[in-house]
TIGU-309340 format. One record per residue (C-alpha): residue number from 1; chain; residue in one letter; y, z, x. Coordinates in steps of 0.25 Angstrom, whole numbers, plus 5000, padded with zeros to 4 digits. Layout:
<recs>
<rec><pos>NUM</pos><unit>A</unit><code>A</code><Y>Y</Y><Z>Z</Z><X>X</X></rec>
...
</recs>
This chain:
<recs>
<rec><pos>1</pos><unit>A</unit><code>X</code><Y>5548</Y><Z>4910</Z><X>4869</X></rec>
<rec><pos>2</pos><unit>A</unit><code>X</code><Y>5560</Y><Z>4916</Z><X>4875</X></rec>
<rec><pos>3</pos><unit>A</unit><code>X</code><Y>5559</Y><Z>4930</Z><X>4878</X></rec>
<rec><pos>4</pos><unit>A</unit><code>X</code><Y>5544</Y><Z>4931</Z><X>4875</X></rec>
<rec><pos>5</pos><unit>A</unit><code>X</code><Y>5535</Y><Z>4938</Z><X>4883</X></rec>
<rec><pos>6</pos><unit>A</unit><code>X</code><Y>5522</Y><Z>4934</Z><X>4891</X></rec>
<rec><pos>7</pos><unit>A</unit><code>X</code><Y>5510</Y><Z>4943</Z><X>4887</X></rec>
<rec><pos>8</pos><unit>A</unit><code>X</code><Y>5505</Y><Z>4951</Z><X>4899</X></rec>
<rec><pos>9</pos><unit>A</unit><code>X</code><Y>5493</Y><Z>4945</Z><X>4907</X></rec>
<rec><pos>10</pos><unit>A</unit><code>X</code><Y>5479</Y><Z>4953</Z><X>4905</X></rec>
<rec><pos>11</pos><unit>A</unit><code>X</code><Y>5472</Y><Z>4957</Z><X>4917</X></rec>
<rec><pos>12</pos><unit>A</unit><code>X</code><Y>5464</Y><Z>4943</Z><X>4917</X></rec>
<rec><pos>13</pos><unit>A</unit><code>X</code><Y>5475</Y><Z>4936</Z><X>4917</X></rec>
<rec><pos>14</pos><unit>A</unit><code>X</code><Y>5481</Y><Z>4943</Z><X>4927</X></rec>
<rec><pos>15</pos><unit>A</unit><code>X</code><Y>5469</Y><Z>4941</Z><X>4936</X></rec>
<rec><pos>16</pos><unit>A</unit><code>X</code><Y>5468</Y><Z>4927</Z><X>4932</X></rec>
<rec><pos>17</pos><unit>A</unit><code>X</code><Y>5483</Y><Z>4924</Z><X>4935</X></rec>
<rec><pos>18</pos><unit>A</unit><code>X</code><Y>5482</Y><Z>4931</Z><X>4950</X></rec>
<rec><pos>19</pos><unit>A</unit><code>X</code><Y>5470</Y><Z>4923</Z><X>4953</X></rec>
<rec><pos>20</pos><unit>A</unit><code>X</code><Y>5476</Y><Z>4910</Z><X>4949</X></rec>
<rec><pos>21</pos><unit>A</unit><code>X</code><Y>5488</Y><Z>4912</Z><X>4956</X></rec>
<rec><pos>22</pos><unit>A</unit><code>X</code><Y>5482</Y><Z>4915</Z><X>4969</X></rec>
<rec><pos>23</pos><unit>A</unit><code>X</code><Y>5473</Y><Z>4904</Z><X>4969</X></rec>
<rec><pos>24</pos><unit>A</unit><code>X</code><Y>5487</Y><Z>4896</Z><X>4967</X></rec>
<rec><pos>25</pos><unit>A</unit><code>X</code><Y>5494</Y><Z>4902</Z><X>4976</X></rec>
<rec><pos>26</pos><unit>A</unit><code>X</code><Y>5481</Y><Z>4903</Z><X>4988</X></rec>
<rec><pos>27</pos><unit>A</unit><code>X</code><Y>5477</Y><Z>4889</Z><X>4988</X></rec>
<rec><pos>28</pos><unit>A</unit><code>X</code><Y>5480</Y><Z>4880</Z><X>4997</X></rec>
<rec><pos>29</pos><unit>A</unit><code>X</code><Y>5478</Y><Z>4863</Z><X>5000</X></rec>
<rec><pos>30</pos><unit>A</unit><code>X</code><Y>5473</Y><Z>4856</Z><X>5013</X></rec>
<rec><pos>31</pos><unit>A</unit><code>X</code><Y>5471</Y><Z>4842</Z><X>5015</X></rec>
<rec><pos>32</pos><unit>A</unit><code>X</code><Y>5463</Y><Z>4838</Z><X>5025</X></rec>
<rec><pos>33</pos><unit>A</unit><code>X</code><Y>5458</Y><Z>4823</Z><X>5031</X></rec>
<rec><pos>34</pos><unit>A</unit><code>X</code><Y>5445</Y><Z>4823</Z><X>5040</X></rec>
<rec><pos>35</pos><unit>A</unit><code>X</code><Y>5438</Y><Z>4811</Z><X>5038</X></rec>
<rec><pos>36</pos><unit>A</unit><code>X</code><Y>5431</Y><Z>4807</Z><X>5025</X></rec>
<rec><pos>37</pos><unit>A</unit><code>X</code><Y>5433</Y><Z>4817</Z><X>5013</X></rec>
<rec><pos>38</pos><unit>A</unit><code>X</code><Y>5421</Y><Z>4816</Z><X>5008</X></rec>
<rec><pos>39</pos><unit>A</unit><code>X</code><Y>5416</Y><Z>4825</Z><X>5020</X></rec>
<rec><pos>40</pos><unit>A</unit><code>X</code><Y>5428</Y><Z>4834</Z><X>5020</X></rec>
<rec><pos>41</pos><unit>A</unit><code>X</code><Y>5427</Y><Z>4838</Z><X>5004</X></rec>
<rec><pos>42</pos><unit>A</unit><code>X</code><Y>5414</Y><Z>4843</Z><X>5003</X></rec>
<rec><pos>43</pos><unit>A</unit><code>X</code><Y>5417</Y><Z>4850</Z><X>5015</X></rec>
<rec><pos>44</pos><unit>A</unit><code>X</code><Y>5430</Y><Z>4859</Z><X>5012</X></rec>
<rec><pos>45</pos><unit>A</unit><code>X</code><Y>5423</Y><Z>4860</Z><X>4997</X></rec>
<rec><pos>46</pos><unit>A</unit><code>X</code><Y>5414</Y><Z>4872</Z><X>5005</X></rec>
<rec><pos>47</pos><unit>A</unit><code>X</code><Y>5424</Y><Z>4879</Z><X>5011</X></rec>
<rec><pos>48</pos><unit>A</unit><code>X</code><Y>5428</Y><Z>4894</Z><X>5004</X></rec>
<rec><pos>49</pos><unit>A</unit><code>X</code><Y>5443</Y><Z>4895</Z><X>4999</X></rec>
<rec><pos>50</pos><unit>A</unit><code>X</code><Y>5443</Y><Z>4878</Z><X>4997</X></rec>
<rec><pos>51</pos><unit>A</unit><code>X</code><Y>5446</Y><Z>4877</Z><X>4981</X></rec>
<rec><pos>52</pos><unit>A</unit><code>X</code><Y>5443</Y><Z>4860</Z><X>4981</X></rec>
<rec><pos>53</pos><unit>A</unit><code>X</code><Y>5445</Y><Z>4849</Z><X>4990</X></rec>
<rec><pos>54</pos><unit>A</unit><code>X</code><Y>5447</Y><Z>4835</Z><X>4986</X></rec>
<rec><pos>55</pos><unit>A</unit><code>X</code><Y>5446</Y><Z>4822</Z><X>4994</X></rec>
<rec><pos>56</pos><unit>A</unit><code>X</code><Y>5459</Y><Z>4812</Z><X>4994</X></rec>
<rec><pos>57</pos><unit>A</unit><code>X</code><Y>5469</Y><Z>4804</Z><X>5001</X></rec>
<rec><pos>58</pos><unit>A</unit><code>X</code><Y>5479</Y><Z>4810</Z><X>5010</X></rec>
<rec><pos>59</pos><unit>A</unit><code>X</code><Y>5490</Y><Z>4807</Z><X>5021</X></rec>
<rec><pos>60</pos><unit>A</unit><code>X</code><Y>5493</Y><Z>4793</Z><X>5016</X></rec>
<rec><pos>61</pos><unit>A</unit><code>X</code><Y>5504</Y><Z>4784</Z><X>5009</X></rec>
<rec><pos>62</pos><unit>A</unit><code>X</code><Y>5496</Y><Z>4778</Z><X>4997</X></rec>
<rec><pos>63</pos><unit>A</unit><code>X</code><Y>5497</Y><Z>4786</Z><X>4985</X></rec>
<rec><pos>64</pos><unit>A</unit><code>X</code><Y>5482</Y><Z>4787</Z><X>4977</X></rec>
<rec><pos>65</pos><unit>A</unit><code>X</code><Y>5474</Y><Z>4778</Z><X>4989</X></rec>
<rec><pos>66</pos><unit>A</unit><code>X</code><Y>5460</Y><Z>4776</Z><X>4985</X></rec>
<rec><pos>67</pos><unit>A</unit><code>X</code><Y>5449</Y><Z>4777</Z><X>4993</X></rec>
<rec><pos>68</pos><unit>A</unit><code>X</code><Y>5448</Y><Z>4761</Z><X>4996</X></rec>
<rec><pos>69</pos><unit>A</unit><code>X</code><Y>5465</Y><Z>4763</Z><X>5000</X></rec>
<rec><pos>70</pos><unit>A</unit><code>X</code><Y>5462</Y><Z>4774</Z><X>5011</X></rec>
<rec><pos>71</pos><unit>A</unit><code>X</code><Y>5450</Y><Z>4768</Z><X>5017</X></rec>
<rec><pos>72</pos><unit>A</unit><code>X</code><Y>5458</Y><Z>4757</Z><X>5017</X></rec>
<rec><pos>73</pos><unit>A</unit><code>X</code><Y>5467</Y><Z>4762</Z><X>5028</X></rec>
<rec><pos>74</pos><unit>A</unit><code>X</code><Y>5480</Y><Z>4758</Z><X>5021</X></rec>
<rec><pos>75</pos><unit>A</unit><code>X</code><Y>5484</Y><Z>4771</Z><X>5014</X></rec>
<rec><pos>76</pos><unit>A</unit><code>X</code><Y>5485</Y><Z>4783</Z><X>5026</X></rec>
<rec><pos>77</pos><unit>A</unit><code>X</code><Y>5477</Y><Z>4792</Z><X>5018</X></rec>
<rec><pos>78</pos><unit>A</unit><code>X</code><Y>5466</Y><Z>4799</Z><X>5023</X></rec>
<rec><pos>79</pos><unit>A</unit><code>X</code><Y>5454</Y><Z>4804</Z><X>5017</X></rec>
<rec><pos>80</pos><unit>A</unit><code>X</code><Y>5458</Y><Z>4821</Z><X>5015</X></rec>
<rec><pos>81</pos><unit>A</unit><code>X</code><Y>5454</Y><Z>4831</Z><X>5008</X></rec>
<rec><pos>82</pos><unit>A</unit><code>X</code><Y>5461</Y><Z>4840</Z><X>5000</X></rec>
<rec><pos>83</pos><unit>A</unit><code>X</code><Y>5458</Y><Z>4855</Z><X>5000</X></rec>
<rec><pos>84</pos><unit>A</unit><code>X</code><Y>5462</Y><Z>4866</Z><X>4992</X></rec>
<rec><pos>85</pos><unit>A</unit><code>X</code><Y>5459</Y><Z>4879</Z><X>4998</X></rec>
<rec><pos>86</pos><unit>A</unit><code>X</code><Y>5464</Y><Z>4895</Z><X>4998</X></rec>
<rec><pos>87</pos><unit>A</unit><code>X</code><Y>5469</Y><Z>4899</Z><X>5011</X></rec>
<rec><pos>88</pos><unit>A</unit><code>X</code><Y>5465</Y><Z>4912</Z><X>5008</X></rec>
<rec><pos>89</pos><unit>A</unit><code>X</code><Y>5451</Y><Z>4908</Z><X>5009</X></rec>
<rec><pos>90</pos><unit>A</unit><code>X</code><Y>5453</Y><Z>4897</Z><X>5019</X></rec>
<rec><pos>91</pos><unit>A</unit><code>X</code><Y>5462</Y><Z>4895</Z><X>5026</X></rec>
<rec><pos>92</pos><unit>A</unit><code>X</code><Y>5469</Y><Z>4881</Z><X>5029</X></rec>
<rec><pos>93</pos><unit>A</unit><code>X</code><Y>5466</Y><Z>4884</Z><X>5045</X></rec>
<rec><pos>94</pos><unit>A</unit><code>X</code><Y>5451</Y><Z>4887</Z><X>5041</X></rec>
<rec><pos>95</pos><unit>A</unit><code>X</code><Y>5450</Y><Z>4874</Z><X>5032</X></rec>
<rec><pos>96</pos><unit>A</unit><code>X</code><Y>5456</Y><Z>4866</Z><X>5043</X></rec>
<rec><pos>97</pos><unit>A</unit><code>X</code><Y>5445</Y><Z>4873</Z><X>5053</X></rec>
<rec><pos>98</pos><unit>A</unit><code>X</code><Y>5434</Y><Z>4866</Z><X>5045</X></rec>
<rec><pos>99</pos><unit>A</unit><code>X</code><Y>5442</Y><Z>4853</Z><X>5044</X></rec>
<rec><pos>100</pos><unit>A</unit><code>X</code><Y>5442</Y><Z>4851</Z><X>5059</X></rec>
<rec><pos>101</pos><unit>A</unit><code>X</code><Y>5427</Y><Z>4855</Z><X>5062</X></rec>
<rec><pos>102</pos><unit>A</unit><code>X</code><Y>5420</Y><Z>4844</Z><X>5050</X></rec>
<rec><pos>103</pos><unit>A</unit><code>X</code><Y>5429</Y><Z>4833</Z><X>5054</X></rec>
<rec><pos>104</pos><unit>A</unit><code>X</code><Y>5433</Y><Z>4826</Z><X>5069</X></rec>
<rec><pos>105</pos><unit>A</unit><code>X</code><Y>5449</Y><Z>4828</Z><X>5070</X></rec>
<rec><pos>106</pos><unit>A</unit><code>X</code><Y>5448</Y><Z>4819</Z><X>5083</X></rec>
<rec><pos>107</pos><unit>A</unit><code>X</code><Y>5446</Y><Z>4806</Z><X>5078</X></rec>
<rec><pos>108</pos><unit>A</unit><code>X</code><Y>5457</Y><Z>4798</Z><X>5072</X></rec>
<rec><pos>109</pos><unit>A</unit><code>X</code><Y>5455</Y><Z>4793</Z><X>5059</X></rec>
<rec><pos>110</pos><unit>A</unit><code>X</code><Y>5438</Y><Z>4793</Z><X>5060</X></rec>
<rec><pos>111</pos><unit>A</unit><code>X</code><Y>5427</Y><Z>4803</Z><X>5056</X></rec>
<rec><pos>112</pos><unit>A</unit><code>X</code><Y>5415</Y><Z>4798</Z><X>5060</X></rec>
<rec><pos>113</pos><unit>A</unit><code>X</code><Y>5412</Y><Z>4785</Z><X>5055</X></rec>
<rec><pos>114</pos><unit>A</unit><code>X</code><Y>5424</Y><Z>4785</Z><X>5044</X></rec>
<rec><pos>115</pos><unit>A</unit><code>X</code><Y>5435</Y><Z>4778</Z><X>5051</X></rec>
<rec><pos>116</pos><unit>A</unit><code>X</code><Y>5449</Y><Z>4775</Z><X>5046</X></rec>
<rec><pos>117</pos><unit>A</unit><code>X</code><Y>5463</Y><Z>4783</Z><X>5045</X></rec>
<rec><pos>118</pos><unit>A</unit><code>X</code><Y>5458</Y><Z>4788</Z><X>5030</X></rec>
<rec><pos>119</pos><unit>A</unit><code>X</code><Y>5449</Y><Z>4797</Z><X>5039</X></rec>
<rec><pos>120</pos><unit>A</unit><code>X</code><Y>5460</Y><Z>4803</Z><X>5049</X></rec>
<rec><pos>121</pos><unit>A</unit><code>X</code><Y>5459</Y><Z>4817</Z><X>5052</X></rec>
<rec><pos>122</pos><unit>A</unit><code>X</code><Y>5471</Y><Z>4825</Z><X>5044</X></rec>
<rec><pos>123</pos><unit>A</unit><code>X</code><Y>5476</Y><Z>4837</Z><X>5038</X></rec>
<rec><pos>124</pos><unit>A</unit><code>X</code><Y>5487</Y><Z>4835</Z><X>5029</X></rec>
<rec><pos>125</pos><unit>A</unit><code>X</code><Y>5493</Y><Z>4850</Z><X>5029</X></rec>
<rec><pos>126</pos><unit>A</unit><code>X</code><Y>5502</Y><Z>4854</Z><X>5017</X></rec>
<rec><pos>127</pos><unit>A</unit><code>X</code><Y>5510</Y><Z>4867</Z><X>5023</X></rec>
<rec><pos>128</pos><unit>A</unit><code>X</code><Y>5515</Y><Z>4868</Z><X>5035</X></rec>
<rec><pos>129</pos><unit>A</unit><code>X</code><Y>5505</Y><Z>4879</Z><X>5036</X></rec>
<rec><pos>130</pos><unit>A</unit><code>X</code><Y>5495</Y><Z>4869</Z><X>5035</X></rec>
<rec><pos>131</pos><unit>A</unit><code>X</code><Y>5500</Y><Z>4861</Z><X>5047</X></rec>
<rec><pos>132</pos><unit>A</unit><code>X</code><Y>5504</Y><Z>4873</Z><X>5057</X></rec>
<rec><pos>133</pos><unit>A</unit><code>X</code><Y>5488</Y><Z>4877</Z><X>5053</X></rec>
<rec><pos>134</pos><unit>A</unit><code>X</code><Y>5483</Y><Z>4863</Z><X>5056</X></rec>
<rec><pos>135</pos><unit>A</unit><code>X</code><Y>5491</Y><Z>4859</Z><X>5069</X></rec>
<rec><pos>136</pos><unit>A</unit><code>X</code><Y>5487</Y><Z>4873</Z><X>5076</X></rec>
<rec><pos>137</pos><unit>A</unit><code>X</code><Y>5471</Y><Z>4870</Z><X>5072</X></rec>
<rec><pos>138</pos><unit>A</unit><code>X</code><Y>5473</Y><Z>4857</Z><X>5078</X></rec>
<rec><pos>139</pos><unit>A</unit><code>X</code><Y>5479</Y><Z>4862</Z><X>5090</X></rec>
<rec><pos>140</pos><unit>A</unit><code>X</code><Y>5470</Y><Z>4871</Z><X>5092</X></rec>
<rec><pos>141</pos><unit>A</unit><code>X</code><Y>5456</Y><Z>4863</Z><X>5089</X></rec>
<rec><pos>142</pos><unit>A</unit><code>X</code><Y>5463</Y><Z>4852</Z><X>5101</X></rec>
<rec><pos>143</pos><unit>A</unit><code>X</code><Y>5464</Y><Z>4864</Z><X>5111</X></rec>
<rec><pos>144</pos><unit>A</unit><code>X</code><Y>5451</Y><Z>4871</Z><X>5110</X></rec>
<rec><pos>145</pos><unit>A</unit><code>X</code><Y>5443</Y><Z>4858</Z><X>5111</X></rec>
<rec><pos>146</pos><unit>A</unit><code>X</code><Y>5436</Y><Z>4856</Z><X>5096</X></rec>
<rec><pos>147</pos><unit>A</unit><code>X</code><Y>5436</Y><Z>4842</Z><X>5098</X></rec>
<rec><pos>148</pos><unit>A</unit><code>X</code><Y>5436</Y><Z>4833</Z><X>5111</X></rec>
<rec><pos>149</pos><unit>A</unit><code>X</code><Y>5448</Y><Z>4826</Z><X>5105</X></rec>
<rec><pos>150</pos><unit>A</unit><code>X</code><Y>5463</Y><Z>4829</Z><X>5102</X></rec>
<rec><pos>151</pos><unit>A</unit><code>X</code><Y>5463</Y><Z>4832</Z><X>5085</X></rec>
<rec><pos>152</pos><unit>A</unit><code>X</code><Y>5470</Y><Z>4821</Z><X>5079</X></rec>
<rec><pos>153</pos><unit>A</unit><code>X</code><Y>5469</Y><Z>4826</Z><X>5063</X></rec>
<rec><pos>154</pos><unit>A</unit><code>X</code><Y>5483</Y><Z>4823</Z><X>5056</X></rec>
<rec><pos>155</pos><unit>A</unit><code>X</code><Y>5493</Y><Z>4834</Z><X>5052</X></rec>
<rec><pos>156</pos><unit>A</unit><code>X</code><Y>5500</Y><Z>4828</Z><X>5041</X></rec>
<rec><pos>157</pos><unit>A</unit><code>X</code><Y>5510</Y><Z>4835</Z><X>5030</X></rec>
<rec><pos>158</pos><unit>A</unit><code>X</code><Y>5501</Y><Z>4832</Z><X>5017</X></rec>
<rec><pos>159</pos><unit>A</unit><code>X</code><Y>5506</Y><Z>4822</Z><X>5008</X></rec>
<rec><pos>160</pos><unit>A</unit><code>X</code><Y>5497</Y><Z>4819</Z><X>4997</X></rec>
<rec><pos>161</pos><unit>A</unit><code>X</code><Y>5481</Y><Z>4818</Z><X>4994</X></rec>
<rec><pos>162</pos><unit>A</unit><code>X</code><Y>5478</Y><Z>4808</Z><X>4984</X></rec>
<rec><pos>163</pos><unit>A</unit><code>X</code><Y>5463</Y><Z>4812</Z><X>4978</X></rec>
<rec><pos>164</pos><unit>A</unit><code>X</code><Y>5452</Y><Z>4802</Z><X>4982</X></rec>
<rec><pos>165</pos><unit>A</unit><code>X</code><Y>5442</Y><Z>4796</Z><X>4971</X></rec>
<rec><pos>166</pos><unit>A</unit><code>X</code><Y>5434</Y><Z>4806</Z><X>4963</X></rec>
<rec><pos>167</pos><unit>A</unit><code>X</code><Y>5420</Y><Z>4799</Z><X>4970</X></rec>
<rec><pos>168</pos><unit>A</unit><code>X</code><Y>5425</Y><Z>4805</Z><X>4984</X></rec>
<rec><pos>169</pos><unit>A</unit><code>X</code><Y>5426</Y><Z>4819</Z><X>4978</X></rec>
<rec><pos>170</pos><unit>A</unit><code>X</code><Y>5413</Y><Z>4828</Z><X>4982</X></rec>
<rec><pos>171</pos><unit>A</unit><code>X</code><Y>5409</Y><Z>4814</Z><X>4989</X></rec>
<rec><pos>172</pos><unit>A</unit><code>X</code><Y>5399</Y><Z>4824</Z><X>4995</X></rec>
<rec><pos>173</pos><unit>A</unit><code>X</code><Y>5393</Y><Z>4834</Z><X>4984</X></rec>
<rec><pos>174</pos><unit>A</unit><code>X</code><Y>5392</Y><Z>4818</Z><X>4976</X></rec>
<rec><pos>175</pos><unit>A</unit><code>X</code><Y>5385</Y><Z>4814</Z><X>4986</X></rec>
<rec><pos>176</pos><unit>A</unit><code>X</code><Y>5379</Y><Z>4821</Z><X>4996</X></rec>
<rec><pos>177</pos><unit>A</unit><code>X</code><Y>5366</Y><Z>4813</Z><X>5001</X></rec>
<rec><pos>178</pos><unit>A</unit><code>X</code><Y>5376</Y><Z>4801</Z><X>5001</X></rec>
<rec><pos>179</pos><unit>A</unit><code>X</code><Y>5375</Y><Z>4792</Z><X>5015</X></rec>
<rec><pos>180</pos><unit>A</unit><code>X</code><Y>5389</Y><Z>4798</Z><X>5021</X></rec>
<rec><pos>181</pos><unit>A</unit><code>X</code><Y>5388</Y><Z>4812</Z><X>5014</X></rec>
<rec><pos>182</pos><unit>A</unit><code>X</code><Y>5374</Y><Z>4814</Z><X>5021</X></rec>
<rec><pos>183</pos><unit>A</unit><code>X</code><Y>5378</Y><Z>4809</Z><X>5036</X></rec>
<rec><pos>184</pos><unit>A</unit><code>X</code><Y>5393</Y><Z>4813</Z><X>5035</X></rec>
<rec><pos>185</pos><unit>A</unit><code>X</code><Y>5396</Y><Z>4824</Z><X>5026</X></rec>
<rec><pos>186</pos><unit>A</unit><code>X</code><Y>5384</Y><Z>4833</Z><X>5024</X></rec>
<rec><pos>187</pos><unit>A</unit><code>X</code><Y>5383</Y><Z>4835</Z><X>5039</X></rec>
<rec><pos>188</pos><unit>A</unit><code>X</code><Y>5398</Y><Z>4839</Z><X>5040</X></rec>
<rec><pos>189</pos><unit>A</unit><code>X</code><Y>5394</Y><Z>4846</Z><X>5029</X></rec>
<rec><pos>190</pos><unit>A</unit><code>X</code><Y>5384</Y><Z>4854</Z><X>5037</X></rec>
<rec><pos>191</pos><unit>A</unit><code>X</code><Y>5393</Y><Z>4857</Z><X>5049</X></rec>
<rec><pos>192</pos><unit>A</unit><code>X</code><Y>5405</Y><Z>4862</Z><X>5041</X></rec>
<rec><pos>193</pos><unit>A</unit><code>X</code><Y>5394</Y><Z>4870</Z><X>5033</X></rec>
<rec><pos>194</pos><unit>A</unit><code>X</code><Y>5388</Y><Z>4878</Z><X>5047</X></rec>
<rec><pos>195</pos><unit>A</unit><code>X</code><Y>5402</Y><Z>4879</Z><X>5053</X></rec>
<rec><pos>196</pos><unit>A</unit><code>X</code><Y>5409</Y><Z>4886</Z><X>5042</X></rec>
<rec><pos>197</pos><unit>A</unit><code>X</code><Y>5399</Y><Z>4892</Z><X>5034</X></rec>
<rec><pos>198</pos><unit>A</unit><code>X</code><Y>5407</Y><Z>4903</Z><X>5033</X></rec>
<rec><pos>199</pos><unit>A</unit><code>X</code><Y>5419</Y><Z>4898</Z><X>5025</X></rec>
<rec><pos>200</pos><unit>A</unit><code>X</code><Y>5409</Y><Z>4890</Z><X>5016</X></rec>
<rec><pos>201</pos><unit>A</unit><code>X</code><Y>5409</Y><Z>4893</Z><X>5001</X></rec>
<rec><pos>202</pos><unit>A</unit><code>X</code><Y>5398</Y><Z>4900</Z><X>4995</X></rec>
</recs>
């Protein structure tokens, strides 16, 4: 009603509401292409400050592709994940960091033995922040020699991410002694672990 006014919030409330309202206004989204997302979820899902990260389609033309369309080849879209994170905690710099050491930038649309475009390396940045960040890490990971070949990882302007099917979800904690999860996955898994044991969640 016109003219009423609103109760004053307890000190609860209060708390409750400042909470909220910093999570809203701290967390951030990446997404991030490096091959096949069932070895990049399971990956980012360990990492301090990353809230959820879910697999899906990104950087193509075809609204709602399934799984069949992309590997297909006819959609653009490549395999990404999406990650949402506090910059606070982690940074987008640090996020990109790990990105670059459990994936090979080098190889154009190829990880391993997982060919196609669907697996091109990209990072589809959402501020302008996000794209000043990723150009300078890629400069500098070209000059000081982390890879014997030129980084060929996308920068594109994001533009959509279209969730994959509910079975490619935690693909790795369903199925971890799995044929791929065991000779692809788990020891990526073990690197990332052993290289940034630090910023892993308790």
């Amino acid at each position: 009603m016109a003219g009423r006014s609103l109760a004053p919030l307890g000190p609860s409330q209060k708390a409750n509401y400042r909470h909220r309202l910093r999570y809203t206004m701290a967390i951030e989204t990446a997404t991030l292409a490096g091959g096949c997302f069932w070895c990049l979820q399971p990956i980012f899902q360990e990492l301090k400050g990353v809230h959820s990260v879910e697999c899906g389609y990104s950087g193509g033309k075809v609204p709602n592709p399934t799984y069949e369309q992309v590997c297909a080849g006819a959609t653009g879209h490549a395999e990404a994940v999406q990650i949402i994170f506090d910059p606070a905690v982690i940074p987008f710099e640090n996020l990109l960091r790990v990105f670059f050491a459990v994936h090979d930038p080098t190889t154009p649309n190829r990880q391993g033995a997982d060919v196609g475009t669907q697996y091109r390396s990209a990072i589809f940045y959402h501020a302008a922040s996000q794209k000043t960040t990723a150009e300078r890490l890629i400069v500098a990971l070209n000059e000081n020699g982390s890879w014997s070949r030129p980084t060929v990882t996308e920068l594109v302007a994001f533009d959509a991410s279209y969730r994959a099917e509910e079975y490619h979800q935690d693909y790795f904690k369903k199925n971890p002694y799995g044929g791929y999860c065991t000779a692809v996955i788990s020891p990526k898994l073990r690197k990332f672990r052993t290289e940034f044991r630090e910023r892993l969640k308790e």
